[in-house]
C-alpha positions in Angstrom: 24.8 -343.5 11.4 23.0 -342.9 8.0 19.5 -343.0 9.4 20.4 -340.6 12.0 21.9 -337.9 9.1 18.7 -338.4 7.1 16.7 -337.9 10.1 17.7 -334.1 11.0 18.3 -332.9 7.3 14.8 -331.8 6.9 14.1 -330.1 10.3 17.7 -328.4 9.4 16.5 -327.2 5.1 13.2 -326.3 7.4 14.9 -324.0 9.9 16.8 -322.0 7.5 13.9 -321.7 4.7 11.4 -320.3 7.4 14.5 -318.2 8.9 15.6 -316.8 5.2 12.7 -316.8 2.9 9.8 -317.2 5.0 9.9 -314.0 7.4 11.5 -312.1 4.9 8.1 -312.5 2.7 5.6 -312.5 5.5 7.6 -309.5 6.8 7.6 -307.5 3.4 3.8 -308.4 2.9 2.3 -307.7 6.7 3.9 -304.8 6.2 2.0 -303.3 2.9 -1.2 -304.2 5.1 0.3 -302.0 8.4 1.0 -305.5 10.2 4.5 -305.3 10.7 4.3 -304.8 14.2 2.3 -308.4 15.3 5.1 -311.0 15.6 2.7 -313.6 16.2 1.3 -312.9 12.8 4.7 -312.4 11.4 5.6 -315.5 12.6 2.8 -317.5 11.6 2.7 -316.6 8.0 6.5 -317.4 7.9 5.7 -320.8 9.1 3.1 -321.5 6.1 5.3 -320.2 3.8 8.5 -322.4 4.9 5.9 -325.7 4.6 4.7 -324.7 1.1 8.2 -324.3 0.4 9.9 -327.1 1.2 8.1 -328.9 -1.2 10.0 -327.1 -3.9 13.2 -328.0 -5.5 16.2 -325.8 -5.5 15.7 -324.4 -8.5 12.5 -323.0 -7.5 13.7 -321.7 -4.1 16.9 -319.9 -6.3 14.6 -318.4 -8.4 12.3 -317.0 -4.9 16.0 -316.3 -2.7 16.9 -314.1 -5.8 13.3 -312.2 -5.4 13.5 -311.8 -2.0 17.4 -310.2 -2.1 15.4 -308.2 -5.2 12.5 -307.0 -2.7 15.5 -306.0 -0.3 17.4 -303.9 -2.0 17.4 -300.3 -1.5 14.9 -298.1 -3.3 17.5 -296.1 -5.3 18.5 -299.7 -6.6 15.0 -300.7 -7.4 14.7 -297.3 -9.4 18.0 -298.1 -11.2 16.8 -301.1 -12.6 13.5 -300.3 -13.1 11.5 -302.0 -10.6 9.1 -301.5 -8.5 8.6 -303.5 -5.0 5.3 -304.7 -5.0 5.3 -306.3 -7.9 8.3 -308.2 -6.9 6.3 -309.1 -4.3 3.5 -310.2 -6.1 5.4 -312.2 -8.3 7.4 -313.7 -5.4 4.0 -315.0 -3.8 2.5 -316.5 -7.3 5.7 -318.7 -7.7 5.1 -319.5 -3.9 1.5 -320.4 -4.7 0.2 -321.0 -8.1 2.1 -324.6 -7.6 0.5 -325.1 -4.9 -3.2 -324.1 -6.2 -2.3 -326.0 -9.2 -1.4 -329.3 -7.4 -4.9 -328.8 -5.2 -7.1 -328.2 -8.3 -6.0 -331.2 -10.5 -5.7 -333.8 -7.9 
């Protein structure tokens, strides 16, 4: 009965990282490039993205949730607070990657 739980866990964290995070990043970016439209694409990137991040640990995809909800928000919020979108972006995708590129270079 344990084996069985163990079993599905990942394919379950995997499901709702590329459902949550993923698409809402690939979305958000296609989108600055005028991609929006190609689902394949859409979908695609999403899938990367949940792979990369399920190597993470939960602290790491907290600190990415929190930047996607911060990309979301309306832009009269953003202005409130003084932010700007595509930098929240861009700082999303370097905590996404720069562990990544990191863990390539010095292996």
């Amino acid at each position: 009965m344990q084996r069985e739980d163990r079993a599905i866990k990942p394919f379950v964290t995997g499901a709702v990282i590329f459902l949550t995070l993923g698409i809402a990043i690939a979305n958000e970016t296609l989108s600055r490039f005028g991609l929006e439209g190609n689902y394949l694409l859409v979908f695609s990137v999403a899938f990367i993205l949940a792979a990369i991040l399920l190597s993470r640990n939960i602290l790491m995809l907290g600190v990415i949730l929190s930047g996607v909800v911060a990309i979301n928000l309306p832009d009269a919020s953003l202005l409130r607070y003084g932010l700007d979108r595509d930098v929240l972006l861009a700082a999303v995708c370097a905590l996404i990657l720069v562990p990544s590129i990191y863990e390539l270079i010095t292996k």
